[in-house]
N, C-alpha and C positions, 0 to 999 in steps of 0.2 A: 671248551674242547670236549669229544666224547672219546672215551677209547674202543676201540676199534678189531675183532680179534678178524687174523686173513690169511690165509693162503692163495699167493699168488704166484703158483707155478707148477700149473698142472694141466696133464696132457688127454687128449679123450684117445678114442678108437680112429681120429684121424692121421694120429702119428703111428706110423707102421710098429713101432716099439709099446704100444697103446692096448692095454686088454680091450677084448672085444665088450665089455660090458661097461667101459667107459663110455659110454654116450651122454651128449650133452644133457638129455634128460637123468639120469642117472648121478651126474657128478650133482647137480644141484642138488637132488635128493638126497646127498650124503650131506653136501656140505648145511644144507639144513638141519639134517640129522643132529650133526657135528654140535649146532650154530655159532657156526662160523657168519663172519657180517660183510664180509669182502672176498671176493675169489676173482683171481685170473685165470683165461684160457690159452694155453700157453704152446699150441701143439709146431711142432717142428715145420717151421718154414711156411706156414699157413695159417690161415685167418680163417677159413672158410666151414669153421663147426661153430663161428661166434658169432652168427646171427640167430642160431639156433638156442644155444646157451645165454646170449639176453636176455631173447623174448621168456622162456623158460624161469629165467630168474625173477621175473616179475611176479610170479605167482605165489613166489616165498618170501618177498622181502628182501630178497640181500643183493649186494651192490655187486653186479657184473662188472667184470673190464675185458674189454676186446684186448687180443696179444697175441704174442706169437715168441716162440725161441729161433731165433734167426743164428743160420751158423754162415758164419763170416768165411772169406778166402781161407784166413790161416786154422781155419774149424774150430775157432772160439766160438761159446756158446752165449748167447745176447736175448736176456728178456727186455721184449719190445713191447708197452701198454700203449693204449690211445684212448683218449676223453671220449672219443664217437666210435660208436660202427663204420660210420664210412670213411672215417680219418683208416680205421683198420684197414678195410677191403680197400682201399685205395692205396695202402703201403705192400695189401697182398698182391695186388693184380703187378708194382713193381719189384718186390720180390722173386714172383713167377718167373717174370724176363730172366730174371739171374740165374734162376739157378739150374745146374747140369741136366736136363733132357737125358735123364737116365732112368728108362722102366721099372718099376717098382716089379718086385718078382716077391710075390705074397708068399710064397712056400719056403724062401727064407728067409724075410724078413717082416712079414704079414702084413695085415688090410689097410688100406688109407677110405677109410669109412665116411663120408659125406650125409649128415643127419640133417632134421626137417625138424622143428617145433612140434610134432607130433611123435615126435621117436622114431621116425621110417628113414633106413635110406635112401637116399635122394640121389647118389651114385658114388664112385670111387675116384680118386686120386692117381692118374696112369703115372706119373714119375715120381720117382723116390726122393720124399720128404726129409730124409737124414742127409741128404749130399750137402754139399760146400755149396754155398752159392758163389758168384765173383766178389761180393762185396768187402773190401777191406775192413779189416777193424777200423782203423784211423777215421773214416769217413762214416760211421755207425750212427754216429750223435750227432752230426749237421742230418743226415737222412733224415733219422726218426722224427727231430726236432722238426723238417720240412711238414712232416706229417700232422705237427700238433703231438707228437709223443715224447715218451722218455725212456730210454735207457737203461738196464740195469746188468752188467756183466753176470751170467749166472755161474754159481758153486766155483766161484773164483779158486777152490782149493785143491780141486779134485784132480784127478791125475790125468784125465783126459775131458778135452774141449772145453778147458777150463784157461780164464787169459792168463793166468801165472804159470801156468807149465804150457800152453802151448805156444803164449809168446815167451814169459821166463821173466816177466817184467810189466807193468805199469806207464806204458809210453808217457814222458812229461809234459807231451799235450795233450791230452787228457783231459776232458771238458766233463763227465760222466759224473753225479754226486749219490750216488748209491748204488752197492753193491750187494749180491748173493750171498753170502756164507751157508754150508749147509753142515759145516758142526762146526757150533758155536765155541766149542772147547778148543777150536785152534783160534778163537779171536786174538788174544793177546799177542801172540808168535807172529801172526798175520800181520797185524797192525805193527812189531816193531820192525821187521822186513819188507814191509813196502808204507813207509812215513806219509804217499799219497791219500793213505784209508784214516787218516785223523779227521781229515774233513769229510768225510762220507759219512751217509746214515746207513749202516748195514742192518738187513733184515735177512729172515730165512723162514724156506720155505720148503715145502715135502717132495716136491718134483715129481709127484704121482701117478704113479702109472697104472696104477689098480686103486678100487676106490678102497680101500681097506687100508691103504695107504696116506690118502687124504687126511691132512691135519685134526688134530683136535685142535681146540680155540686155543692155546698156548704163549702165539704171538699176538705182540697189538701195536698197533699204530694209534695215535693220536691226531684228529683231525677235527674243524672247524665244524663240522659237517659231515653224513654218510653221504656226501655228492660227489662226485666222481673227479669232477675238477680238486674240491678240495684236498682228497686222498693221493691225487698224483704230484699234488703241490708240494702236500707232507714228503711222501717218499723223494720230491727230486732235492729238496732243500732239509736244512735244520729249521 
């Protein structure tokens, strides 16, 4: 087993919520910086800055994962990983379908930035990547898993788009075995009000929106392997 340090939930310049200086070029350079050994691309409802941010990670060593933060019907928020690129873009291209055909209006809510392996834009995002898509929570984990991915409820604590306050509850169908936390100091509270999160492996992550934000090596995961299968195996299981 190695240990593993990662941040995996973080958003570039594609998420309208996104500093413009998030570019996929750019976060790797942090996370380099950092050395951090693992990163996810996590941007709101889109996949389509993680071809850029692969090829880019190559150049440093560290283990890319294609992703995406998917907001469900009830605007829960859902980190979605995939083993490939095209398991990604292929959960983005059904994603797209779903979600509300509603114009992104940059001067309130800013850019949905489209980057190239060179650092250039390549063009923008016309509809606004924070909306709802249709997709229920309930059907989240047969999806993803359609795709070859996994799962991970994010910042399950937080007061908005978060599944404990915006459903109030942990459906007891519930197939999902890891979850978000993003302060660790409410674990305990957590875990004795919803008894679901015993068998969960909970990890946490910076949710980055500026790279100055981006984790230090802090968390770790332990895996077989820096292979990508391996690290989604750890995260889905004990």
């Amino acid at each position: 087993m190695i240990s593993l340090s990662y941040d995996l939930h973080l958003h570039s310049c594609l998420s309208p919520c996104g500093d413009d200086d998030m570019t996929p070029a750019n976060i790797i350079a942090m996370a380099a910086l950092k050395k951090l050994d693992v990163v996810a691309l996590t941007d709101h409802n889109s996949c389509k800055n993680c071809p850029a941010f692969l090829a880019l990670a190559k150049n440093y060593g560290i283990l890319a994962i294609s992703g995406m933060e998917l907001c469900t019907q009830e605007e829960v928020h859902v980190l979605c990983l995939f083993p490939s690129l095209k398991d990604a873009m292929n959960f983005d291209g059904y994603v797209y379908e779903h979600l509300i055909p509603i114009p992104n209006d940059q001067s309130i809510f800013g850019k949905q930035q489209i980057y190239n392996e060179e650092d250039k834009i390549i063009g923008e995002e016309p509809y606004l990547l924070i909306n709802a898509t249709n997709i229920p929570f309930d059907k989240v984990y047969d999806l993803v898993k359609k795709y070859n991915g996994i799962m991970i409820p994010a910042h399950i604590e937080k007061m908005a788009n978060s599944l404990l306050y915006n459903l109030g509850f942990i459906p007891p169908e519930s197939k999902f075995s890891c979850v978000e936390l993003y302060d660790k100091s409410k674990l305990d509270y957590i875990k004795k009000e919803n008894p679901y999160l015993e068998n969960c492996r909970i990890i946490t992550n910076s949710d980055a929106h500026y790279l100055e934000y981006i984790n230090e090596p802090i968390n770790f995961i332990h895996s077989e392997s820096k292979d990508i299968k391996d690290v989604l195996k750890v995260l889905e299981k004990w």
